[in-house]
C-alpha positions, 0 to 999 in steps of 0.5 A: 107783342099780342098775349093770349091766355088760355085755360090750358096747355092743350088748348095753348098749344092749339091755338098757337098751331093755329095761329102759326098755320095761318102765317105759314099758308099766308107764306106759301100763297105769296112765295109759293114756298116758306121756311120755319124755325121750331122750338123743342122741349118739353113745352112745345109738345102739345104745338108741335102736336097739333101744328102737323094736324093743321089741313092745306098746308103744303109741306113739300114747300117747306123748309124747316130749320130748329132752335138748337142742339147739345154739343157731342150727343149722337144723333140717335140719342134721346134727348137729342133736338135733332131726334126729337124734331124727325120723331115727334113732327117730322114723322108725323106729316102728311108728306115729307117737307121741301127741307130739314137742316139739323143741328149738326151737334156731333160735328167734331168741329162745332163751329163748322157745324155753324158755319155750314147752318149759317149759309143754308139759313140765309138762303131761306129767309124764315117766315115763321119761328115757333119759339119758347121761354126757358126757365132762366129766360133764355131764348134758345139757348141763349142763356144770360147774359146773352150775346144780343149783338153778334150776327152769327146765325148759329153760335156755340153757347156754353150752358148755365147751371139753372138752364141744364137743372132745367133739362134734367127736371125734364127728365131728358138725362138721367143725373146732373152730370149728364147733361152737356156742358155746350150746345149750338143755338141759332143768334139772338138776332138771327131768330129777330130775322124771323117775318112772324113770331109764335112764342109758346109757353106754358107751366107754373114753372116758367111764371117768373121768366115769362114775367120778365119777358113780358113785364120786365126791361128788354134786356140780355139778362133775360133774353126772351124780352128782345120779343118784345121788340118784335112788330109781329111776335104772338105769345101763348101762355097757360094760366099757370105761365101767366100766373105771375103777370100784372098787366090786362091781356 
C-alpha cells in the first residue's frame, strides 16, 4: 500500500483528487469509458471538492457507482448518501456523467435494491474506488466483524453502536435514536474488484482505525486492513490521522 501524509486536510484532499484523476483519465484513454465508486461522509468533502475541479476529464464517459446507504431514509432526506452524492458532486461537474447508480435505500424490499445494484455493477467494471475508514475500521459500511467472503456485490449491514456514534458525531442526525438501525453496503470484495484504490482519510478522530488498517493484521475485525492486500491501494492521511502510526512513510 502507498501512504502519503500531508500537513493537512485540504491539501490530503487535493492531492488524492489528484492521484484519482490520473488513474480515472488513464481509463478513459484506454477504454474509452470508466466507472468509479465514491466514498460519502464527512471525510471525503474536501476530495470530492476538489476531484470535480480536475481538467480533461470527460465525464459523460463515466459511471459512478457509491459506497452505501441507510435503509428506510427518503431520497431527499439530509443525511442521505444518495443526496449527498447529486448535491456535493454531481451538481458540481462540468457535464452530466454517462451514469449514476444509487443506492436505492428506500426500496420497501432492500435486498431487491441489492440485487438490482448487483447486476448494474457488474456491467461496469470499476477503474477507481474513492474510499475511506470509519471510526471502528469499517470499510463502507462493512462493520466488524465483516463478511470478507460473501460475493454479494451489495448486502444488507445491520449497523453497530460505535459505527452509528459516529454519524450523529457528524451531525447528520439529530439524536442517537435517529440514526438507522440498517443500511446497504456495496461487499468486501466487491470494492477489492476495484482496478485502483484511493483511501482517504483525515482527523485525529480516526487515528486508532487508520492504525489498524495500516499497522495491524489483516483481518475483518477491522475491515479496512483487507486494503492492505490490494497491489494498487493509495492511501491518504492528515497529520492527526496519522498521529498513531509506527512505521516510515
Amino acid at each position: 500500500m502507498n501512504v502519503k501524509i500531508f500537513d493537512d486536510k485540504t491539501v490530503l484532499g487535493m492531492e488524492a483528487a489528484k492521484a484519482g484523476a490520473v488513474k480515472l483519465r488513464a481509463a478513459l484513454a484506454a477504454q474509452g469509458k470508466a466507472s468509479i465508486i465514491l466514498a460519502t461522509g464527512a471525510s471525503q468533502f474536501e476530495m470530492l471538492s476538489a476531484l470535480t475541479k480536475e481538467a480533461d476529464i470527460d465525464w459523460g464517459k463515466v459511471n459512478i457507482f457509491h459506497l452505501d446507504e441507510y435503509i428506510g431514509l427518503p431520497e431527499d432526506h439530509p443525511a442521505g448518501f444518495r443526496k449527498y452524492i447529486r448535491e456535493r458532486f454531481i451538481a458540481h461537474l462540468p457535464q452530466k456523467p454517462a451514469s449514476f447508480h444509487p443506492v436505492n435505500g428506500s426500496d420497501p424490499d432492500p435486498e431487491h435494491a441489492c440485487e438490482v445494484l448487483g447486476k448494474e455493477i457488474a456491467a461496469c467494471p470499476i477503474d477507481v474506488a474513492f474510499v475511506g475508514i470509519g471510526e471502528n475500521g469499517h470499510l463502507a459500511f462493512n462493520d466488524p466483524p465483516a463478511d470478507f467472503e460473501t460475493e454479494k456485490a451489495y448486502l444488507v449491514i445491520t449497523l453497530d453502536e460505535v459505527c452509528r456514534k459516529q454519524q450523529l458525531g457528524e451531525g447528520w442526525f439529530p439524536t442517537f435514536d435517529d440514526v438507522p438501525k440498517q443500511a446497504i453496503s456495496m461487499g468486501i470484495k466487491q470494492i477489492m474488484k476495484s482496478a485502483a484504490i484511493i483511501n482517504t482519510v483525515p482527523d485525529q478522530r480516526k487515528a486508532k482505525a487508520v492504525k489498524g488498517a495500516l499497522e495491524g493484521p489483516v483481518s475483518n475485525l477491522c475491515p479496512s486492513s483487507i486494503l492492505q492486500t490490494h497491489k494498487d491501494c493509495h492511501t491518504f492521511l492528515d497529520k492527526d490521522s496519522a498521529s498513531l502510526l509506527t512505521g516510515k512513510y
